[in-house]
C-alpha positions in Angstrom: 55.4 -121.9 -28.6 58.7 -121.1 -26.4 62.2 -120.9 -27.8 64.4 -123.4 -27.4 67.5 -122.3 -25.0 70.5 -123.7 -26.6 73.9 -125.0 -25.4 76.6 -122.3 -25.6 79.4 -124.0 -27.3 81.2 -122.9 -30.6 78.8 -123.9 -33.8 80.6 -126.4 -36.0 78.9 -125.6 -39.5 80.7 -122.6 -40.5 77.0 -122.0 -43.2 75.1 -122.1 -39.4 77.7 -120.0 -37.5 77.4 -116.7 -39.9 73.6 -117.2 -39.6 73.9 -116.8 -36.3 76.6 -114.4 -36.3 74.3 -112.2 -38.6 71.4 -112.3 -36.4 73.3 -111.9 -33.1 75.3 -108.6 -34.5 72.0 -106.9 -35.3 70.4 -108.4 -32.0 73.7 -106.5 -30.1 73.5 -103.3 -32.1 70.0 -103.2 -31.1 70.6 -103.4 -27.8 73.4 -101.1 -27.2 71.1 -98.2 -29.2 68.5 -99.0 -26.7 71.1 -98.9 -23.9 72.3 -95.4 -25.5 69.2 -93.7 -26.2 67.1 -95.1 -22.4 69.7 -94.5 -20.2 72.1 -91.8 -22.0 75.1 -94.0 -21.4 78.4 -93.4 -23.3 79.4 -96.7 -25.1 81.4 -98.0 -27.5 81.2 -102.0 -29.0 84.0 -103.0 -31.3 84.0 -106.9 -32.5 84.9 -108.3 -35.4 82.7 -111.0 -37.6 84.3 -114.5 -37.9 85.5 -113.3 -41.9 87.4 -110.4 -40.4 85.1 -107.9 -41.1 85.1 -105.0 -38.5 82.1 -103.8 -36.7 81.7 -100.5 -34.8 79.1 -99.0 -32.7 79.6 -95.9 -31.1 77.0 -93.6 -29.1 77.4 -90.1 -28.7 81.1 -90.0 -28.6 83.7 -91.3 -31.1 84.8 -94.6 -30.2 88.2 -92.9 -29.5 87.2 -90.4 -27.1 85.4 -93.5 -25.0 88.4 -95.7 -25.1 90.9 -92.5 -24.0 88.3 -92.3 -21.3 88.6 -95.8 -20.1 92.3 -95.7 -20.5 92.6 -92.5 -18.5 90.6 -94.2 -15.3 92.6 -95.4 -12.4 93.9 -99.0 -12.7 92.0 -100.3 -9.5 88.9 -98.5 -11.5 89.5 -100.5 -14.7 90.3 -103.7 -13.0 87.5 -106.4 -11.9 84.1 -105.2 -10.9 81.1 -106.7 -10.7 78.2 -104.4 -12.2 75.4 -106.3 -10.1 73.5 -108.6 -13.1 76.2 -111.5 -11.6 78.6 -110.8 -14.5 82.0 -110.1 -13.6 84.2 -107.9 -16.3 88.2 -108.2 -15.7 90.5 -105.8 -17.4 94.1 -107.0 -16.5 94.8 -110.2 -18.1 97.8 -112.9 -17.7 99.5 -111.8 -20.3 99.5 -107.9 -19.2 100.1 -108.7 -15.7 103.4 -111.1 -16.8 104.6 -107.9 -18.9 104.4 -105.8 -16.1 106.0 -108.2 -14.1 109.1 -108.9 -16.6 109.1 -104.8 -16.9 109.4 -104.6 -12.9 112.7 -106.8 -13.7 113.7 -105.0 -16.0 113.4 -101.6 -14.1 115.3 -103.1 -11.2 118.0 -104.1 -13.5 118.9 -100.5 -14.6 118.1 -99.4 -11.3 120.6 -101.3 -9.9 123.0 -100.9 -12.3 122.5 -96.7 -12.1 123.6 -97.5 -8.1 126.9 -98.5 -9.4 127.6 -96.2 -11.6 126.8 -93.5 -8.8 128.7 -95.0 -6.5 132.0 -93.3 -5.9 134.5 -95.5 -7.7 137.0 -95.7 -4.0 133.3 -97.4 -2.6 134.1 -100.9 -4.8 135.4 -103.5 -2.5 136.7 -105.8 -4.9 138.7 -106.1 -8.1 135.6 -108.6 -10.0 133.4 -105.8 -8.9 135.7 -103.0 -10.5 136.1 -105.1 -13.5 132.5 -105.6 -14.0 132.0 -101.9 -13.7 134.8 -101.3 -16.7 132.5 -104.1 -18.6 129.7 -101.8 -18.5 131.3 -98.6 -18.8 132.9 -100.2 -22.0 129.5 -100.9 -22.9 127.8 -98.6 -22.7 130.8 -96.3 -24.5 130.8 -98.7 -27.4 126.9 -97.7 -27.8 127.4 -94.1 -27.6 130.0 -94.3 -30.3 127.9 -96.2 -32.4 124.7 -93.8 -32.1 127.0 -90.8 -33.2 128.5 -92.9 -35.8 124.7 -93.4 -36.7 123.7 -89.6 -36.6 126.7 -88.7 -38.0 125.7 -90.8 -41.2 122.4 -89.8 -41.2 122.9 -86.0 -41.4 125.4 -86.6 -44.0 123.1 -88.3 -46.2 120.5 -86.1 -45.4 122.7 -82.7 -46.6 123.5 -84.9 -49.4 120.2 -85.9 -50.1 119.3 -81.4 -49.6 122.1 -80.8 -52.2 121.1 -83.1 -54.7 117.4 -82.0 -54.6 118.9 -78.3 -54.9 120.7 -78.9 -57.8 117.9 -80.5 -59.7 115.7 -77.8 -58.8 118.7 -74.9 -60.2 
């Protein structure tokens, strides 16, 4: 008697889905100790069970070490490749590339803005443009003058918080 292939699609009956779940994690684990100990591969398989529970398997490396390894490969390494059994892994996702793409904005924002500010002030054509640079000078000063206003509180509370501990230690 065969098995019966089934229809990948989420399992309804939540009693049915941790069966599965069960069987499948220890099915996995299996397989990536085989894949560790045959081929002397470095691996590491993080997932989580449908309660929340968190389930690790590492090989002859922390998990850590594996992960700083991926994460220290080139991007064009870590991006789509296709490892020849027809399954195609992709790394960057939608969400990472529109945060990279909002950064870029970002970056060309204060690079922009950095161009003014080294400009020569005789280079402004116009009085909007001048007036725009006061804006952010004004700014930015306001900022400043507010972070000293901040460390200036901080170390006072924190040679008040020195004394006080002194003197309940005298």
């Amino acid at each position: 008697m065969g098995r019966v292939k089934i229809q990948m699609k989420k399992i309804e009956d939540k009693q049915q889905r941790n069966i599965a779940f069960a069987k499948r994690k220890s099915g996995l684990l299996k397989k990536a100790y085989e894949l560790y100990i045959l081929c002397d591969v470095q691996i590491a398989l993080v997932f989580f069970s449908p309660s929340g529970k968190l389930f690790l398997f590492d090989s002859k490396t922390r998990i850590e070490e594996t992960i700083h390894k991926y994460l220290e490969l080139p991007c064009y390494r870590r991006g789509s490749e296709n490892f020849g059994d027809g399954v195609r892994y992709q790394t960057p996702s939608k969400d990472i590339e529109d945060e990279i793409r909002e950064y870029n904005v970002k970056l060309a924002n204060v690079e922009k803005q950095l161009g003014y500010f080294l400009k020569n002030p005789n280079q402004w054509e116009s009085i909007d443009e001048i007036a725009y640079q006061e804006k952010l000078l004004q700014k930015t000063l306001d900022e400043i003058r507010s972070r000293k206003v901040n460390l200036y509180r901080y170390q006072l509370f924190s040679k008040i918080t020195f004394f006080m501990s002194f003197e309940n230690y005298i």
